[in-house]
N, C-alpha and C positions, 0 to 999 in steps of 0.2 A: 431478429425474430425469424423464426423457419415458418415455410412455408403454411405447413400442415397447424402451427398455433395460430398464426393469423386468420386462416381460412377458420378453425374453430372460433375466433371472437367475431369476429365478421358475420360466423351464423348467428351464433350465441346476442348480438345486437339486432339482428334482424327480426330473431323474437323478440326479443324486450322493447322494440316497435310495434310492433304488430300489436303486443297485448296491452299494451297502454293505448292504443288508438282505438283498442276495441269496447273499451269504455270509457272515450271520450262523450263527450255530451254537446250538441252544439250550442251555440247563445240564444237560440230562439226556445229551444227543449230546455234551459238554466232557465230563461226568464219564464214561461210557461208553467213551468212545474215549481219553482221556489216554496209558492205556500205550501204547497202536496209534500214535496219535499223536506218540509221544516216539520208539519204536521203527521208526518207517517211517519218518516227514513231518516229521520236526521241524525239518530245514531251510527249511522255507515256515514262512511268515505264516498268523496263522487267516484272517485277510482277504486273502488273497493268493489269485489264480483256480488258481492252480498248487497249490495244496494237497487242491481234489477232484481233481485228475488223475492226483497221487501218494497219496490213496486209495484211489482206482479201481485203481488197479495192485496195490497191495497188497490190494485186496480177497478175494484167497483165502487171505489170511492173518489179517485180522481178527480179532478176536476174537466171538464169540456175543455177549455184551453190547453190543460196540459195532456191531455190522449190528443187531440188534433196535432200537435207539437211531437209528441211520441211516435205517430203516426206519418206525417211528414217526413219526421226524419229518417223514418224509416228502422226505428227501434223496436217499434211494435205494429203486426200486422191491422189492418181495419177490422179481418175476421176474427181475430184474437179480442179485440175490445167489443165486438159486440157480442161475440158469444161466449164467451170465458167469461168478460168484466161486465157484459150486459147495457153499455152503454149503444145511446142510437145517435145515426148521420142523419 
């Protein structure tokens, strides 16, 4: 293998890291949100970009548990849910 093709697959993985981790979800945000989840989004993929968007939109319907969890994890800001999604802390 030459140099210069290695160096390209070694980038070439280093994105397909990066964008898979970037909509990873942690276990605390999966168990939090599951009914929100099953109830809005369940037509997307957890790893599918289309599933925060169909989130996002449901967002003032969420559940309390699962924006604390979204929140936490640092998926969605606290000023986001309260004043886009309308929920209160």
């Amino acid at each position: 293998m030459n140099g210069r093709y290695l160096s390209t697959l070694v980038l070439c993985m280093t994105f397909v890291a990066i964008a898979s981790s970037a909509f990873a979800y942690s276990g605390a945000v999966k168990g939090a949100c599951r009914a929100d989840y099953k109830r809005y989004c369940s037509a997307h993929a957890l790893d599918d970009p289309s599933l925060r968007r169909c989130m996002d939109k449901a967002g003032s319907s969420l559940s309390r548990s699962c924006v604390v969890a979204l929140i936490n994890s640092g998926q969605v800001s606290k000023t986001r849910a309260t004043t886009r999604w309308g929920h209160t802390f």
